[in-house]
N, C-alpha and C positions, 0 to 999 in steps of 0.2 A: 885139323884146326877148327873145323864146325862142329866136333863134340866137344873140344876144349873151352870154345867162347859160350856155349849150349852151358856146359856147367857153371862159368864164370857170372853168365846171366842170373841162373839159378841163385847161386850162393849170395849175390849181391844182396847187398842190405845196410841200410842208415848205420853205422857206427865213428870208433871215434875216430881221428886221423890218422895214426900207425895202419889201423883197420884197413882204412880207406886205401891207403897206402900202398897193402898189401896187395890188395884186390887193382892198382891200377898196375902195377909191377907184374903181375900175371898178364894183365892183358897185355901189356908192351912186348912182355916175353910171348907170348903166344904169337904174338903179329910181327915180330922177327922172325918168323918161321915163313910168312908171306909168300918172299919169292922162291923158297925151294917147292911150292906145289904146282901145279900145273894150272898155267895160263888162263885155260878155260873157264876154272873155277874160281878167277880172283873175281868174276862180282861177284858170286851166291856170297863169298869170305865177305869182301866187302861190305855189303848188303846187312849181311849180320853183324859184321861189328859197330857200324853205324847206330843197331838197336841194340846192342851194348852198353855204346856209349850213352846212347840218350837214356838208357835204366841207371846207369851208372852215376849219369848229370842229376840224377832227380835223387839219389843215394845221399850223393855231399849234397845240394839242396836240403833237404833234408836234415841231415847234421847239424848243417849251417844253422838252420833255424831253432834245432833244439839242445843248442850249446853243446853238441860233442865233442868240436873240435876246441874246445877252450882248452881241456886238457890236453897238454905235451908233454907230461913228464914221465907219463907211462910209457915204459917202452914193452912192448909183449914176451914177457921169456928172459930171457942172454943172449935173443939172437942179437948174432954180430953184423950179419949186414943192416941192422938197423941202426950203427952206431953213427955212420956217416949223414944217414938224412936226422937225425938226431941235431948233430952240428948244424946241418942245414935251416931245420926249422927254428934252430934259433933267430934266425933273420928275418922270420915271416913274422913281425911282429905282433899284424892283425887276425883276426879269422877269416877275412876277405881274401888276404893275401894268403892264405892256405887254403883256400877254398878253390882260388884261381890256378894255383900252383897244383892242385889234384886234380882241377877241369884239363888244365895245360899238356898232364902229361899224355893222357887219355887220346886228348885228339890231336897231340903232333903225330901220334900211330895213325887213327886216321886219317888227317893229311897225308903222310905219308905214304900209305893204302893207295888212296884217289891217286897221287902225284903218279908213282908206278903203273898204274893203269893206265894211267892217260900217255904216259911213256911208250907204249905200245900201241898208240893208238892206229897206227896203221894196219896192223892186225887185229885189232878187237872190233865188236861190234857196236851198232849205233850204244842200244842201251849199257853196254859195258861204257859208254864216251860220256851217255848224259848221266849216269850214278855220279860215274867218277867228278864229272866235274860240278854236280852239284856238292858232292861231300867236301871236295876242295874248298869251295866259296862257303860255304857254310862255316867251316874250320877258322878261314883266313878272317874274314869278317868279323868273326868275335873275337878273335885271337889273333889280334897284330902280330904277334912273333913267328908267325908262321906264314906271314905272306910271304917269303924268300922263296916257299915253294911253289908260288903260282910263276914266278919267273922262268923265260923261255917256252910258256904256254901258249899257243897258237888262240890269244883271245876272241880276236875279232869272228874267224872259226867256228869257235865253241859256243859264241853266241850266235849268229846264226843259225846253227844245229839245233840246239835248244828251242829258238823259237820255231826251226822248221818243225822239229819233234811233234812239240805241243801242236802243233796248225795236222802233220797228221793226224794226230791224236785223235781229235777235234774231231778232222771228217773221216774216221773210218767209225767214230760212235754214229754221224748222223746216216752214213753207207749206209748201216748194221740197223738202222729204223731208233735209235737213242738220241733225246737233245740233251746234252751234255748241259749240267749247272754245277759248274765247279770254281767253288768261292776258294777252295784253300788252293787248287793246282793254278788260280789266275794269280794269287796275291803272291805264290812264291815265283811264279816262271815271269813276271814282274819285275821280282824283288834280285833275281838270278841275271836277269837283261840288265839293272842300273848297275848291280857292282861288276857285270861283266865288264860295261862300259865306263866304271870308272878304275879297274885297274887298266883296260886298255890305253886311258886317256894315261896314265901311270908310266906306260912302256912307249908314249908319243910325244915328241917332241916339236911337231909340225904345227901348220894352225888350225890343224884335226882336233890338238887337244880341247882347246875352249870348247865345241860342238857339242865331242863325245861329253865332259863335265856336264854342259850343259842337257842333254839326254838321261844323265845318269841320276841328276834331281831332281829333275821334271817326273821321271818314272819313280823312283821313290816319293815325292812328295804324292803321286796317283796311291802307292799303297799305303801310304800314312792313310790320306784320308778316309780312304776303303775302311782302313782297321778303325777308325774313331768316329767316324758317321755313325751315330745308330738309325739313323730315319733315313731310308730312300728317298733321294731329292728329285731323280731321273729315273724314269722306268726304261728298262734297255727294251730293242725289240724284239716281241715276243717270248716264249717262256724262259729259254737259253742264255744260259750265262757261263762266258768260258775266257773275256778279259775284262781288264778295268778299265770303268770309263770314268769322267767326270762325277759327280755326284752320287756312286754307286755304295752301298754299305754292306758290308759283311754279314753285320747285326742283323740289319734286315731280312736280309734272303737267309740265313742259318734260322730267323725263325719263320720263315715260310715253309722250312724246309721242316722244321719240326712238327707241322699241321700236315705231314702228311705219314701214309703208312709206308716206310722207310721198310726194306729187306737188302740182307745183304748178296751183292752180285756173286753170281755161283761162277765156280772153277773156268767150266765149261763156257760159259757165256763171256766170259772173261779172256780166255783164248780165242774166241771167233773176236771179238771185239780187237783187240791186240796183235790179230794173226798170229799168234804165239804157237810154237812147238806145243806137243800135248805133253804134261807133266813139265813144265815151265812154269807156268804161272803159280804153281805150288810153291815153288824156293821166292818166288815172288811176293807171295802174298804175305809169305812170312819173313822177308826182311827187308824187303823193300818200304819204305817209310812214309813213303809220296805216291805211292800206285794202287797195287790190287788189296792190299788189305784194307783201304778207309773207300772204296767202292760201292755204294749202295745203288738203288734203283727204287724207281713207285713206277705206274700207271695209273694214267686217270682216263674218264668216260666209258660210255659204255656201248655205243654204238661203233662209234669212231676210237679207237682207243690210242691214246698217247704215249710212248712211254719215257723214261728219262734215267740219265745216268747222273749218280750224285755223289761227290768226296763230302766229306765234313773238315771244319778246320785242323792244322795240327794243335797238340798240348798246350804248346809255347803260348797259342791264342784264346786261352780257355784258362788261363790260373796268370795271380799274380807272382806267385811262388810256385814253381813247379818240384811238387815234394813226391817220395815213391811212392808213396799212400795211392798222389795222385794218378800217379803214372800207372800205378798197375791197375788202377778203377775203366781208366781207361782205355787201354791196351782190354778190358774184360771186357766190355760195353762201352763202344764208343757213343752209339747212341744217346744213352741214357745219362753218359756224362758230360755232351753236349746240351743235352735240352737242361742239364740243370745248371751249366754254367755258362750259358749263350749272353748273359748278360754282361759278365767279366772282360767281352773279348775288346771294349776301349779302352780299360785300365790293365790289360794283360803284361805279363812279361813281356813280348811280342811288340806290343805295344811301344813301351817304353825303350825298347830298343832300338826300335825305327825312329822315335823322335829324336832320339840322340846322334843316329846316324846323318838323321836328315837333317837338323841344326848341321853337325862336321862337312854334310856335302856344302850346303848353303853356305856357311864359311869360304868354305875352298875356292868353291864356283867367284864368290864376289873378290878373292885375292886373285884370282889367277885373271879376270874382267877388267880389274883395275892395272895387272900389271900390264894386260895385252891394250888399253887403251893407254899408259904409258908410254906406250912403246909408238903406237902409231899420231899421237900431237907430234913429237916435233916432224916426223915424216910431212903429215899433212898441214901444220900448220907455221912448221921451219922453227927458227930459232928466234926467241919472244927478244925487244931489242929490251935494254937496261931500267928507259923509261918508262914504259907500258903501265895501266895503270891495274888495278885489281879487277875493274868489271870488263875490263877489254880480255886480262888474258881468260877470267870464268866463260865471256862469250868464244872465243875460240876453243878453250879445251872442249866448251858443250857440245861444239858445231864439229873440232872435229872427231870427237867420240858417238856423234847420232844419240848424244841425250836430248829429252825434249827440253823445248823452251823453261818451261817449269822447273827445272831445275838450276838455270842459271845465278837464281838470286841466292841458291844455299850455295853454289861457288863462288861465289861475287864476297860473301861472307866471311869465307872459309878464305879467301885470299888476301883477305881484309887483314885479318889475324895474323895468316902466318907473315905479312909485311910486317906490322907491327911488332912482332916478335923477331924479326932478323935487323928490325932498325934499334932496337933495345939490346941485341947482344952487341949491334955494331958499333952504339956508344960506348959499349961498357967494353971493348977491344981499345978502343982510343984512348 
């Protein structure tokens, strides 16, 4: 499977939709062969097709931008199994809608990947638990039709682990004499705790939900602002930086990070940091998408010397379009293509994702606020009699909802109206 998805990599490249097509068809066929290999090696599999996909993502990207997929009417050849997505594509009206439909097919494989691993989870290892269940949330999150697979997932679990992970992380770089500044592995093990905890809030029906809800925009709204600050508001303390706090920017520390002489962390130093197996951190480095390949290091002083360990952001946070041009500049020099588009990362792809996210959470939070304070007036404040007037019931629902006083006079308003509008249809009944 890992010289199959090796070629699939390879071959990849911008063309038109049938193309595209093809190439996502192979990979799905490859990743049905999945569970016939052996247990062991569903990360390394994993691992790689995850860097697959994301070569692949930046392929129709690509396309997309440079009108390949306007054309449907080419089909390649007589082949016949193209006659059926033929019919198909007649429905995809837009190039959006084929765009998405070629993203969709790609990573229901890898959801599907993650799901089965995590399926095992009592026999796999930590890191076989957190690939999988970041590749899961990464899938479901863009691709609503595929959260069906997070269900029966031991959420509450998986977050926990995750932030236990990152917290070893953390202190076996500072054991190992490293102070860890890691702007991209805080904004995703962030961004991995809010939708843990808002598909958790998903699978709860208790008065756990509002909390978790409430947890899970709190912490996205932390990595929104992370990603759109360019100017450090708050300086955290001392050099290290490994979560997000208030006022903290991305922009900023990725360009502090670029004032210094940046080397990439070697194999070896890599394994002692990670206690990793020897000849591990190699299948590591090269598929794993979030660890040992975006690892750099500097030192500074010269008496007393410093030293520090450093990720750079992912893609997604560096381009507003992520095209394979882009991808592969990257993937060749991450360096060089951070320091020249460190500026991009508040208008990035990335960017704009999470505000969308984060407007959906904030929606949710204030319907589900409103319905659980629905719920608890007549409890606390019983059954309002016939007569009551609009500013008596705005003062009970404030009081018993624990809104402040300040906001009494826009219920008072708001009850104002809806009288006046139940006394207008009552005449027009009579």
């Amino acid at each position: 499977m890992m010289s199959q998805l090796a070629l699939i990599e390879k071959e990849c490249q911008p063309t038109d939709f049938f193309g595209l097509f093809a190439i996502a068809d192979q990979i799905c066929k490859t990743t049905s062969l999945y569970p016939e290999i052996e247990s062991s090696a569903w990360r390394s599999v994993l691992g790689k097709l995850v860097r697959v996909s994301s070569a692949y993502d930046a392929c129709v990207n690509e396309s997309t931008l440079k009108g390949l997929l306007n054309d449907i009417d080419r089909c390649p050849g007589d082949a016949t199994e193209f006659k059926e997505i033929r019919k198909l594509v007649q429905g995809l009206h837009t190039v959006n809608l084929r765009a998405e439909f070629l993203h969709l097919l790609v990573h229901s494989s890898v959801a599907s990947a993650a799901r089965m691993l995590l399926a095992i989870n009592s026999g796999a290892s930590h890191a076989d638990s957190f690939l999988a269940w970041q590749s899961l949330l990464e899938s479901t999150r863009f691709y609503p039709a595929l959260a069906h697979l997070a269900i029966g997932c031991d959420v509450a679990t998986l977050r926990n682990f995750c932030m236990e992970q990152h917290r070893l992380v953390i202190q076996s770089f500072r054991t190992h004499g490293f102070e860890p500044i890691l702007p991209g592995k805080a904004l995703l093990t962030a961004e991995y705790d809010a939708w843990g905890a808002w598909i958790q809030a998903a699978q709860t029906r208790t008065e756990e939900r509002l909390p978790l809800l409430s947890t899970a925009s709190h912490t996205l709204s932390l990595a929104l602002n992370f990603v759109l600050l360019t100017e450090r508001t708050v300086q955290a303390s001392g050099r290290g930086f490994d979560s997000l706090y208030e006022g903290a920017s991305m922009t900023a520390i990725v360009r502090e990070l670029m004032s210094k002489k940046l080397a990439k962390l070697p194999e070896d130093v890599y394994d002692k940091l990670l206690n990793r197996q020897k000849g591990e951190s190699k299948s590591a480095l090269q598929h794993d998408p979030y660890s040992a390949g975006n690892l750099f290091f500097f030192s500074e002083g010269i008496i007393r010397k410093r030293h520090y360990v450093v990720d750079l952001p992912h893609i997604n946070n560096l381009c507003e379009h992520v095209t394979y041009t882009d991808y592969q500049k990257w993937v060749g020099d991450r360096i060089a293509f951070v320091r020249a588009r460190v500026d991009n990362i508040p208008r990035s792809l990335h960017a704009k994702q999470l505000r969308i996210e984060h407007d959906t959470m904030q929606a949710k939070l204030l319907d589900a606020s409103l319905t659980s304070a629905g719920e608890k007036v007549p409890i606390k404040a019983g059954r309002a009699p016939k007569d009551m007037t609009p500013e008596a019931i705005a003062t009970i629902v404030g009081e018993a909802t624990g809104l402040p006083p300040i906001v009494t006079p826009v219920l008072t308003f708001f009850f104002c109206r809806l009288f006046r509008l139940l006394g207008k249809n009552s005449a027009a009944e009579q």
